[in-house]
N, C-alpha and C positions, 0 to 999 in steps of 0.2 A: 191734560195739556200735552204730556207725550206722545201720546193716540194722536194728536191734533196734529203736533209738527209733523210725528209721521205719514200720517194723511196725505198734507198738506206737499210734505218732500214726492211720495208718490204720486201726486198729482201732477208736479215740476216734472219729474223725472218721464211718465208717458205724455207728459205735451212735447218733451222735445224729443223724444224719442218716437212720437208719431210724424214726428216731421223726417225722419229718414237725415237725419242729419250726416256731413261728409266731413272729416276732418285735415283732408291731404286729399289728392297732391298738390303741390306747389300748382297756381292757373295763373300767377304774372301779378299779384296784389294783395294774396292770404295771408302771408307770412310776414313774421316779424320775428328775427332771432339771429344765430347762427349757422350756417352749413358749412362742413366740410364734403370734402371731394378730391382728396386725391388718391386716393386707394382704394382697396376692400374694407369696408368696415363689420364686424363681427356681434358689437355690442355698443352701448351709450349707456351714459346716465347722469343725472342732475336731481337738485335739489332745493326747493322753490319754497316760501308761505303763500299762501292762498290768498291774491286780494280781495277787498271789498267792493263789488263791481255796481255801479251805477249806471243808467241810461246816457249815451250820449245826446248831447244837445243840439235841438230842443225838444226831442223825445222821451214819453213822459208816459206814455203805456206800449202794450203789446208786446212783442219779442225782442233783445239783445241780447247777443252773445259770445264766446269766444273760447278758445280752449289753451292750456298750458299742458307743451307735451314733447315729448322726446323722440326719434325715431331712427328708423333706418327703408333708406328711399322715398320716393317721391320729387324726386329732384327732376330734372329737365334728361339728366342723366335715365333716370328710368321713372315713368310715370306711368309704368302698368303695373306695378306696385309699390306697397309700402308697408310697414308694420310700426307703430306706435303705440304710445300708452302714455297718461297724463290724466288730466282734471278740467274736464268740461264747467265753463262758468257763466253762468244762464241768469237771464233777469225776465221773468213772464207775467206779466201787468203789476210789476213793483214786487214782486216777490222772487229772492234772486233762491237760487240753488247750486248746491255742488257736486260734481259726482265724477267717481275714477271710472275709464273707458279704458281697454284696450281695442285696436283695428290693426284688423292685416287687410289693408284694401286691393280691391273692389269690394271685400265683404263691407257689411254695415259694422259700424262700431257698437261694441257690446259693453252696457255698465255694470259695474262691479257693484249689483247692490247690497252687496256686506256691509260696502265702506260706509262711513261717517263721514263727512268733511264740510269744518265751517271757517270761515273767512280767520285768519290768522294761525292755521294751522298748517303746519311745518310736514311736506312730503316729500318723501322720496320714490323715485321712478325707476327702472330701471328697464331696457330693453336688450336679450341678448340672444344670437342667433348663434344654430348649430350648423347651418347649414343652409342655402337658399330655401328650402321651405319646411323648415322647421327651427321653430325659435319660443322662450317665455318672456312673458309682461309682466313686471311685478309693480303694486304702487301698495305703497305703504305710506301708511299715513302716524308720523311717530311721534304726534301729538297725544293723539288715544291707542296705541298699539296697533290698531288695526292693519291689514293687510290683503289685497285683492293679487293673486295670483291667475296663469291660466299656462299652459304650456300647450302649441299651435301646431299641427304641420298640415300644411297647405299646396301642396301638388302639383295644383291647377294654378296657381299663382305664385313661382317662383322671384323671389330677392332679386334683383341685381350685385347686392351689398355697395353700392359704389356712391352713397353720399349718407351724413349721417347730422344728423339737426337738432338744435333745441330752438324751439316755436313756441311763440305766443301767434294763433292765427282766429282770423272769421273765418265762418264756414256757410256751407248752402244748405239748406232743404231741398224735398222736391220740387217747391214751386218756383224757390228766389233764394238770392242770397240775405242772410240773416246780419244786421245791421250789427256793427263790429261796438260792443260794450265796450264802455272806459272802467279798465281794468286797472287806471292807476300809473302800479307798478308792479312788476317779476322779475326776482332778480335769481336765476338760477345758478345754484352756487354746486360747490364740490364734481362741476362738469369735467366729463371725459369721457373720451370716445378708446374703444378698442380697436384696434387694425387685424383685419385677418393674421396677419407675422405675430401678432402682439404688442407691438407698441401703442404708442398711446398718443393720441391728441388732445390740445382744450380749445375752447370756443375761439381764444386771438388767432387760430390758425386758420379760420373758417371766413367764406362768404358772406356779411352783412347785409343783411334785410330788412323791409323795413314798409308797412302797409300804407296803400293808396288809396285813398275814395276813388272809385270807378267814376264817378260822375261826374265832381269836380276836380279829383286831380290835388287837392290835398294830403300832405304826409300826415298820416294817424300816428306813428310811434318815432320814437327814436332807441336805437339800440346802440351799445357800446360791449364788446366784450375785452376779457382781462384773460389770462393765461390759463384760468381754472372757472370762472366765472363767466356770464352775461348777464348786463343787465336790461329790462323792455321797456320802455315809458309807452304811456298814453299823452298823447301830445295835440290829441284835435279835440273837437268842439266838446 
């Protein structure tokens, strides 16, 4: 039976990772959470349970998906790059999966396959930069101890630092965008952001976001955040 799930998670884990999946930047209808933007930002971090994600309706097989994740850039401010880390939440013909990512984009997003991660477990995120192009991801998952680390520096695609986010977002493949799972809820807690000087922000001080169906023009979530906290609802079909 362990052989099986494991299989079975490997099998999750390169369908959607043959899809080239993008997790950021911000395109006008991904995101759902908070941004900040007035400063340089150095570092973020939050701490979320994993929900139980099902098909939005009336869709009933194939792909949905969505990611919970923290970052620094991507914002309208600088969309030639970004660096994030969080917990990709995938549902592939009624079999959902979970798995920690970090990306410093334009690269692809890379899974942390150490981790473990199933629905009600308790992660922690964290992303902290040393400098425009070099920074670590850490996700920790402190349900089962585990831990996915990576430390990055990236050259050819320098930070801006100048917006810093906690996101519940859909994402695209190569061919199309991937139909946004109901996720529920994420409610990320112990949030704060570090400022180049050092001080510190929490999500009340940030930009509200909040996802649109491209095609009908329906709100998918509603977000609220609190001083230290955000939280994301799943609010459509």
């Amino acid at each position: 039976m362990v052989y099986a799930l494991a299989l079975i998670g490997n099998l999750l884990l390169a369908a959607v990772a043959s899809a080239t999946p993008t997790y950021g930047p911000y395109t006008g209808n991904n995101w759902a959470g908070s941004v900040l933007q007035s400063t340089q930002y150095a570092a973020i971090s939050g701490q979320f349970a994993v929900p139980k994600i099902a098909y939005p309706q009336p869709q009933t097989s194939g792909l949905a998906g969505a990611a919970a994740w923290v970052g620094i850039d991507g914002y309208k401010t600088c969309l030639s790059a970004d660096f994030q880390a969080g917990v990709s939440l995938d549902i592939v013909n009624g079999v959902i999966s979970y798995n920690g990512f970090y990306q410093w984009y334009p690269n692809a997003p890379v899974f942390f396959t150490s981790l473990t991660i199933a629905a009600g477990d308790t992660i922690l995120v964290n992303v902290t930069t040393t400098s425009p192009t070099t920074g670590t991801a850490v996700v920790q998952n402190l349900s089962n101890g585990q831990t996915g680390s990576v430390t990055l520096s990236v050259p050819k695609n320098p930070l801006c630092r100048l917006s810093a986010e906690w996101i519940v977002g859909s994402y695209a493949n190569t061919s199309a965008a991937v139909p946004l799972a109901n996720f529920g809820d994420v409610d990320f807690l112990n949030s704060v952001a570090t400022t180049v000087s050092g001080t510190t922000q929490g999500p009340v001080a940030g930009t509200i976001f909040n996802i649109v169906a491209p095609a009908t023009g329906q709100v998918l979530t509603q977000t609220t955040p609190t001083a230290n906290s955000v939280n994301i609802q799943y609010i459509g079909p």
